[in-house]
C-alpha positions in Angstrom: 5.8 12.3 -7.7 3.0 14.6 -7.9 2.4 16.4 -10.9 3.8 19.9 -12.8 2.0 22.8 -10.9 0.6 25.0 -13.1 0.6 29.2 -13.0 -2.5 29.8 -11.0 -3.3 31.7 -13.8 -4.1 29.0 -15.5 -2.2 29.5 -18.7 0.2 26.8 -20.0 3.9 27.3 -19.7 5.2 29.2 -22.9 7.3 26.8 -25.0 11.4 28.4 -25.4 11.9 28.6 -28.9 15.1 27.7 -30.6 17.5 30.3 -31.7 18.5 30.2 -35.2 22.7 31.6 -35.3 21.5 32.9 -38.7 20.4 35.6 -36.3 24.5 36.2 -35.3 25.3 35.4 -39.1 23.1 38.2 -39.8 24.5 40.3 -37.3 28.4 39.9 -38.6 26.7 40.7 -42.1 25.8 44.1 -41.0 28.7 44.7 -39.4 30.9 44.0 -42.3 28.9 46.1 -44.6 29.3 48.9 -42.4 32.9 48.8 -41.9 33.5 48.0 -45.5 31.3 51.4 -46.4 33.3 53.3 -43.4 36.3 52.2 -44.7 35.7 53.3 -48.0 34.4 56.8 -47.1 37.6 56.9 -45.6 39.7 55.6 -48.2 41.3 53.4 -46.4 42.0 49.8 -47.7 38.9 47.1 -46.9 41.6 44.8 -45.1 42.2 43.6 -41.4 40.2 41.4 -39.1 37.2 42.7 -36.5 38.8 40.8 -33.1 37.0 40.3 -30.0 37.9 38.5 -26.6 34.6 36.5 -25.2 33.7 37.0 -21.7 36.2 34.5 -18.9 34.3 32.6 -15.9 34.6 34.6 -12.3 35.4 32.8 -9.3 33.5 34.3 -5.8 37.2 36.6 -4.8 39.7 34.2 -3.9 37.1 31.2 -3.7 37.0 28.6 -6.5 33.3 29.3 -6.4 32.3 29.8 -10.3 29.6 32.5 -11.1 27.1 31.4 -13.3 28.4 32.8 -16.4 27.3 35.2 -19.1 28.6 36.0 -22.3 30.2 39.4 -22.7 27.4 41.4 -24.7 29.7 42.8 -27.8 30.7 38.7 -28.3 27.3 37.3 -27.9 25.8 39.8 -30.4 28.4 39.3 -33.2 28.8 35.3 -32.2 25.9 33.9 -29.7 28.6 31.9 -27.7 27.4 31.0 -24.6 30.5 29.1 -23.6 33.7 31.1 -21.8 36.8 31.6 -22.9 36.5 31.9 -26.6 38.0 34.5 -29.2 36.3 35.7 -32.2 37.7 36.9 -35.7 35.7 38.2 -39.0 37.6 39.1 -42.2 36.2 42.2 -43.2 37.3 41.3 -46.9 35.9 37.7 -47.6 33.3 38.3 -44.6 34.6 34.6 -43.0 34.1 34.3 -39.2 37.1 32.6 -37.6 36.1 30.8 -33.6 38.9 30.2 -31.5 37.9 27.7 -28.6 39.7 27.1 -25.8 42.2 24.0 -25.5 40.5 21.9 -22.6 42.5 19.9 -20.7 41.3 16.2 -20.3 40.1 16.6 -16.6 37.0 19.0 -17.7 35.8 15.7 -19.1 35.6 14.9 -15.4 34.6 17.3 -13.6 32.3 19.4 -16.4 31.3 17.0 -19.3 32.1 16.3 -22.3 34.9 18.0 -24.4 33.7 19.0 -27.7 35.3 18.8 -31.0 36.1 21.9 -33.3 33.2 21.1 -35.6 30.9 20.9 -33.1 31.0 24.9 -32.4 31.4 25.2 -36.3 28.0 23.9 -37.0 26.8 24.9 -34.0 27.6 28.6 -34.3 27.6 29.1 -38.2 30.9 30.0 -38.6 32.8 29.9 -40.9 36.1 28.0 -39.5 37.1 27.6 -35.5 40.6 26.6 -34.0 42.2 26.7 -30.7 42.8 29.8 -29.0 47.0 29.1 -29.2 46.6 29.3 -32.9 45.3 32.8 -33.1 48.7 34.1 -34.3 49.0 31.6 -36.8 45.8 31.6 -38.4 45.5 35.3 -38.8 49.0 35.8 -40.2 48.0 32.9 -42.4 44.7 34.9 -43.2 46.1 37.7 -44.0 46.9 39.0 -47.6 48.7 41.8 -47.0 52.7 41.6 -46.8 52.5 44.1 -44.2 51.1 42.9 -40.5 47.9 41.8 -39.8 45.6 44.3 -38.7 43.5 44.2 -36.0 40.1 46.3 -35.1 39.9 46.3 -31.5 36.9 47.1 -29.5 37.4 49.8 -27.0 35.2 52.6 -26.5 32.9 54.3 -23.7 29.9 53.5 -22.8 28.2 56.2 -22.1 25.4 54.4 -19.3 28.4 53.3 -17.3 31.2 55.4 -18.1 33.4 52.2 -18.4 35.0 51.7 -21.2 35.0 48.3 -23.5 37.9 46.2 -23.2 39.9 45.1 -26.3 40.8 42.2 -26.8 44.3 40.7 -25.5 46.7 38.0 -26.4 50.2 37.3 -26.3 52.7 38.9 -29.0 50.2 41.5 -29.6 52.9 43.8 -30.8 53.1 41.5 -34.1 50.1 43.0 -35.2 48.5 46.5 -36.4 45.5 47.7 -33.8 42.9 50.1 -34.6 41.3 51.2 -31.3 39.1 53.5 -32.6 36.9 52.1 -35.7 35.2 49.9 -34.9 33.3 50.3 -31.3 31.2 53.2 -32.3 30.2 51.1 -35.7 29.6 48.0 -33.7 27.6 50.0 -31.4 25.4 51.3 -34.4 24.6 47.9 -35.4 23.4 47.0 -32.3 20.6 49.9 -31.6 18.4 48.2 -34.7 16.6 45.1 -34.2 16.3 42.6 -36.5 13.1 40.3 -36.6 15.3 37.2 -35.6 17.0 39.7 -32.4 13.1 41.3 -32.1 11.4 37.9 -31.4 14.0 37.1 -29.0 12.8 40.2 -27.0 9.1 39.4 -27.6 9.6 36.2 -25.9 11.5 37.8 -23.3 8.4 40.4 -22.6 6.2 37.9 -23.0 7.6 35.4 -20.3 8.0 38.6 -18.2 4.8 39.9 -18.8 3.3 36.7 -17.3 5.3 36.7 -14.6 4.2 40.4 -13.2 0.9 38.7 -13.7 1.3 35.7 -11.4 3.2 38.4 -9.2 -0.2 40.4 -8.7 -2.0 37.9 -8.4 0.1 35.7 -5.2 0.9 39.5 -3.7 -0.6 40.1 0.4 -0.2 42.1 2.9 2.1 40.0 5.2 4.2 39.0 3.2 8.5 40.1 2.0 9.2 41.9 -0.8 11.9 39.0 -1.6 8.7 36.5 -1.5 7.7 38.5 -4.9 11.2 38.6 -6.1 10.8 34.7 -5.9 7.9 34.2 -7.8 8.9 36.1 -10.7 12.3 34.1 -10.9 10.6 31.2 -10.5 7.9 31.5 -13.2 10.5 32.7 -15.6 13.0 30.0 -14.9 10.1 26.9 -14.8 7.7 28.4 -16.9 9.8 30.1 -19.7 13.2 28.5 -19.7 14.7 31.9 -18.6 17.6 31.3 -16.6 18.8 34.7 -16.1 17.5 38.5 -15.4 18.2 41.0 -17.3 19.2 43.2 -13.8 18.5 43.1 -10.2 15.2 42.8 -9.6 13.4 45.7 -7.7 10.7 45.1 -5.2 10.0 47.9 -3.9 6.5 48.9 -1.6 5.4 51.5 0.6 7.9 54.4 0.9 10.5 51.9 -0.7 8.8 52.5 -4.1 10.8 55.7 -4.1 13.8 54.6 -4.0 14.8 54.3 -7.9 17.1 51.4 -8.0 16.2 49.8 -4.8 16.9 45.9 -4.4 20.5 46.2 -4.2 22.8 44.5 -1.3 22.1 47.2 1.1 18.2 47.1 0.6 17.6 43.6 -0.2 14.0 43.5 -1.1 13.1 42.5 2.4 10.2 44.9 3.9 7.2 43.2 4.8 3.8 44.3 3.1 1.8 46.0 4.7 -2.0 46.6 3.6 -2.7 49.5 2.2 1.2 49.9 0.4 1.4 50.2 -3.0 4.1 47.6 -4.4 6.4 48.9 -7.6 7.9 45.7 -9.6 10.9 46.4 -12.0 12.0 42.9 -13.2 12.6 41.7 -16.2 13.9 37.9 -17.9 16.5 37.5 -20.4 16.5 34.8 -23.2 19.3 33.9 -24.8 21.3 37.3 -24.5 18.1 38.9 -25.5 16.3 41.4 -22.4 13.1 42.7 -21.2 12.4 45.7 -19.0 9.1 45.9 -17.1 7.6 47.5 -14.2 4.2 47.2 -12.8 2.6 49.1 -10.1 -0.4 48.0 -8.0 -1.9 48.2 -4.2 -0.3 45.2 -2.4 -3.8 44.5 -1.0 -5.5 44.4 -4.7 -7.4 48.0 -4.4 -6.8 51.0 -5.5 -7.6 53.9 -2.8 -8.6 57.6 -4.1 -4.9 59.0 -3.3 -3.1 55.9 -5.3 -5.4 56.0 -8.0 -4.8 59.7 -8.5 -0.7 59.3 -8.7 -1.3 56.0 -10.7 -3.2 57.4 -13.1 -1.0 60.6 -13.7 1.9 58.1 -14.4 0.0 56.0 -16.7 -1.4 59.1 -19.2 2.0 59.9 -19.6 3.0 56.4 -20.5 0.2 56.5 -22.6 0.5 59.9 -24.3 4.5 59.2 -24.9 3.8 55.6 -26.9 1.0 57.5 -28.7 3.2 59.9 -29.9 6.1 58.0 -30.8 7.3 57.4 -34.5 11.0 57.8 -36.5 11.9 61.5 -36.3 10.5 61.9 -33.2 13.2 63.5 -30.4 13.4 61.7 -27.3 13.9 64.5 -25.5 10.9 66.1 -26.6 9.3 62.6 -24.9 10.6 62.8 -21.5 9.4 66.6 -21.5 5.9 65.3 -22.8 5.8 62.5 -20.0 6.7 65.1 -17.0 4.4 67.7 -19.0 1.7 65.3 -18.3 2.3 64.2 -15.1 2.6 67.9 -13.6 -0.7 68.9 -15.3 -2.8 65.4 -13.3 -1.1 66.9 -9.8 -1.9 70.3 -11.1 -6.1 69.1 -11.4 -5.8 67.6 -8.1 -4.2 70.9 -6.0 -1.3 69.3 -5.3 0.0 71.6 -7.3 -0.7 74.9 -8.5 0.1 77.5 -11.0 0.9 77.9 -14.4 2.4 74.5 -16.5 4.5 76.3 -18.6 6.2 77.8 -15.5 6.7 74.5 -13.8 8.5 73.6 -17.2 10.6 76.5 -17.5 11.5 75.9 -13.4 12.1 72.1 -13.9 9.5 71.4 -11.7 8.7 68.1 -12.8 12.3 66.5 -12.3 11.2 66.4 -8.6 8.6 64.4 -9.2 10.2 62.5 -12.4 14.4 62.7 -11.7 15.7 59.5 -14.4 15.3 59.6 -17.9 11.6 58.3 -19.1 13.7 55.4 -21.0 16.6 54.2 -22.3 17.6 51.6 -25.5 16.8 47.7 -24.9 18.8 44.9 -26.1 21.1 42.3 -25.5 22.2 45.3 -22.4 19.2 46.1 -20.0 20.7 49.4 -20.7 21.8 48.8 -24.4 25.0 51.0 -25.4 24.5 54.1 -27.9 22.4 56.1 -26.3 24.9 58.9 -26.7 26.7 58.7 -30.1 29.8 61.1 -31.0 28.8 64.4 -31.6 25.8 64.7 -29.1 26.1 66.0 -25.5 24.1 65.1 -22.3 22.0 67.7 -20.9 22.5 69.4 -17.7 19.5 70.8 -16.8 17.5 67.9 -13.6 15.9 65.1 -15.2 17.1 65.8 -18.3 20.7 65.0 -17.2 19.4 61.9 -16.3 18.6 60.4 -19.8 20.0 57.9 -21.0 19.7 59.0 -24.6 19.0 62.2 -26.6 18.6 60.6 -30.4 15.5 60.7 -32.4 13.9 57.5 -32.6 14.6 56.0 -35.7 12.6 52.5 -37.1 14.5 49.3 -35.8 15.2 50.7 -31.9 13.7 48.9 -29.1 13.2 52.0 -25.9 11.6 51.9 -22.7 8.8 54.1 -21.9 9.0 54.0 -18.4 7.7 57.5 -16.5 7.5 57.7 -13.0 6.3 60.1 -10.2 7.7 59.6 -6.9 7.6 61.4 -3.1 11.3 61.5 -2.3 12.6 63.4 0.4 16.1 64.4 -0.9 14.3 66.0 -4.0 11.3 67.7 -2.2 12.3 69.7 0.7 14.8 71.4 -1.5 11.8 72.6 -4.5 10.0 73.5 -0.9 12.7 75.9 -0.2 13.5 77.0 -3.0 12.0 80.5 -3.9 11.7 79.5 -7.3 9.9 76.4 -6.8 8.2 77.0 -3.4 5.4 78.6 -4.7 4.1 75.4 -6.7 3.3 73.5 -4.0 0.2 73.2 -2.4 1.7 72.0 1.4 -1.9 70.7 2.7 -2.6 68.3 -0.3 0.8 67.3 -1.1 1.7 66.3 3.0 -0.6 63.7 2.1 1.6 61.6 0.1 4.6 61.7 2.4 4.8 58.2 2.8 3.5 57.3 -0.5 6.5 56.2 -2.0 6.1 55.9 -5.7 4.5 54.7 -9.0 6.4 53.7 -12.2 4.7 52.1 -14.8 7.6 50.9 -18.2 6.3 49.1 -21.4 9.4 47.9 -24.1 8.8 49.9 -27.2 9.7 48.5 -30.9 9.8 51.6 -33.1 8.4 51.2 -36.4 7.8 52.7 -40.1 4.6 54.7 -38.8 4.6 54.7 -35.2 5.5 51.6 -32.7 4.4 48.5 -31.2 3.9 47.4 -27.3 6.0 44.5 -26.5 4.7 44.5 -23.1 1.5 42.9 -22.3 0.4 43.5 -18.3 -2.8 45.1 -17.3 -2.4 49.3 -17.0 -5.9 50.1 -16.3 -6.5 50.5 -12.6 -9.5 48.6 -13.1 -7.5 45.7 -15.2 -5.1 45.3 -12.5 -8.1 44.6 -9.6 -9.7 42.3 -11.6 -6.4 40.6 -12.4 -5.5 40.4 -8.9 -9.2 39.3 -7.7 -8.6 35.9 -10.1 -10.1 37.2 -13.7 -8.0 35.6 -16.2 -5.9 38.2 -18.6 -6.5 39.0 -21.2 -10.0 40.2 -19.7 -13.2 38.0 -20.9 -14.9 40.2 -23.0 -17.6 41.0 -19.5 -14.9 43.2 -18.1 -14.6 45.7 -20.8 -18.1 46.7 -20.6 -17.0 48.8 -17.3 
């Protein structure tokens, strides 16, 4: 057998580090305190049990095909279970985290492996005890040290990405038991928007094994060749190279006018246009480690050169990436972001007549949510699209673009966010700002029928917000220059030669 291939890159293959379930333990921790302090605010007794359903295996419809599965996010953040079918309890008074496994029957031995004893999950998931999922009733009643029922905080809420709504948890005799529906999602959801340095290096990892993948992606990328063919190599390098056995979402491989299309890569546009020279090629993709997700895009020339008319639109996307992270910091509002990004990319088209006219008009007009229609980012987690971006007590927007956020908060130290501006040619958004009286006048038809068949550019960077500012947990060339010498075989990070251009 021959041996291990490296990436052509010619780095070695990053090592998967183990995951301490202190980082869960921690996680139940802050959860309890804050239901304990929400409870007292309240004055309501500190009493009852936080109780959550894992996620089940899904068969292909009515096919005993089994999905790969994936832990339901609320459980895995709380418990790091990566097994189906389990329940989960924490007493919110002693703090103790109660497991309830499944009861196997003796042909999984067979067909799956081996069946594994109680203790092995307790010292396996740091919890404090674990039983079989037809003990539940028991062992909470016996928990219990109230006279009256048990009580029960159920998660059920909305998210507000989705507009589905959590599902509590369910099990037989549930009447026996006191439910509060309402407690504890939005609290749970709190705990989730602030990274801890255990859940943070899970995410660095995740960037980092992503990171060189979009590398090895530019670098393998030809005219000739299927989008799907770059879909592969990223899974691939992730998988082999990084222990990554999941994505955190679909990935997108998008070139030519497909690079406007905002989520493309779904079942009905399967990433399967040949590349043609001269397309620019947008990359959304992203690995997940251990629950944990990344969210990258890069966006080159498939053939590994930038011409005048991509460089112009690539460069207006990436000083407003720029500009956004430099100007991010606790306090600042999100919304104020996004309007900085499409601030930004208006006034580039604006020094190259595509447009014309005064910025401040274009603003007030909405101008730039033809150009940039989604949200500039959105929370980052153990969710691609992690859930709080809409806490009670704020409202959406309706104005374009701005309807499209996925969050209005003010950053606050602890939150991971995508910066992720884009500036795309799509038909559906132009011809409409063409006719529009309001709008029409903006345009400058000659320069801007150029870029009919562009497409689109998005460049997106993961974003730890700190004390004083932030930090980049993405690490991909940006530079137009960067990216041609990356995809003409200089190693990255750039010898030292490079940066004297």
């Amino acid at each position: 057998m021959g041996a291990l291939m490296e990436p052509s890159w010619g780095t070695s293959a990053l090592s998967p580090p183990s995951v301490p379930m202190e980082l869960h333990a921690q996680n139940r921790e802050k959860l309890v305190q804050a239901l304990r302090e929400n409870l007292a605010a309240s004055s309501r007794p500190i009493r009852g049990f936080v109780f959550l359903q894992g996620g089940e295996e899904q068969t292909r419809y009515c096919t005993d095909h089994t999905e790969l599965f994936r832990q339901e996010s609320y459980f895995a953040y709380l418990f790091g279970v990566r097994e189906p079918g389990f329940y989960g309890a924490i007493d919110i008074a002693s703090g103790q985290s109660l497991l309830f496994a499944p009861r196997l029957t003796p042909d999984y031995a067979v067909w799956l492996g081996e069946i594994k004893p109680l203790p092995y999950f307790k010292e396996r998931y740091m919890v404090s005890k674990v039983f079989y999922v037809d003990e539940i009733m028991q062992v909470l009643t016996d928990h219990s040290r109230e006279s009256e029922k048990p009580l029960l905080f159920l998660l059920y809420g909305l998210n507000t990405d989705s507009n589905n709504f959590s599902k509590p948890a369910v099990i037989e005799d549930m009447e026996k038991f006191d439910t509060d529906l309402s407690t504890l999602h939005p609290i749970l959801t709190e705990c989730r928007i602030f990274k801890s340095e255990l859940e943070l290096s899970l995410i660095q990892y995740a960037n980092d094994v992503s990171s060189q993948a979009h590398i090895e992606v530019m670098r393998k990328t030809k005219p000739g060749m299927k989008e799907y063919q770059l879909e592969s190599i990223f899974l691939h390098h992730v998988y082999m190279y990084g222990g990554c056995r999941h994505c955190s979402y679909t990935c997108i491989c998008a070139t030519g006018e497909n690079s406007s299309v905002l989520h493309y890569g779904h079942a009905a546009s399967p990433n399967d246009r040949i590349l043609n020279d001269g397309d620019m090629a947008l990359m959304d993709m992203g690995a997940e480690y251990h629950f944990y997700g990344s969210d990258i895009t890069c966006s080159f020339p498939v053939n590994g050169k930038f011409t005048k008319d991509q460089t112009i639109i690539y460069n207006a996307v990436l000083k407003a990436h720029n500009a956004v992270i430099c100007e991010m910091r606790p306090g600042v509002s999100w919304i104020d972001m996004h309007k900085l990004a499409e601030k930004n990319i208006l006034e580039s088209l604006q020094k190259e007549s595509i447009l014309v006219g005064n910025i401040a008009d274009m603003m007030s007009k909405r101008l730039g949510a033809t150009f940039l229609p989604h949200g500039l980012g959105h929370l980052l987690g153990i969710d691609t699209h992690d859930p709080g971006g809409y806490p009670k007590g704020t409202e959406r927007p309706k104005e374009p673009g701005l309807r499209s956020l996925r969050t209005v908060r003010e950053l606050k130290e602890g939150m991971v966010i995508t910066v992720e501006p884009g500036c795309y040619f799509i038909d559906a958004l132009l011809s409409p700002a063409l006719e529009a009286p309001e709008t029409s006048d903006f345009f400058n038809q000659k320069e801007l029928v150029k870029y009919k068949n562009f497409g689109g550019v998005r460049i997106e960077s993961d974003v730890y917000v700190t004390s004083t500012g932030c930090k980049n947990l993405t690490n991909c060339p940006r530079q137009t220059w960067e990216i041609e010498a990356v995809m003409a075989g200089a190693p990255w990070p750039l010898d030292s030669i490079f940066y004297q251009k």
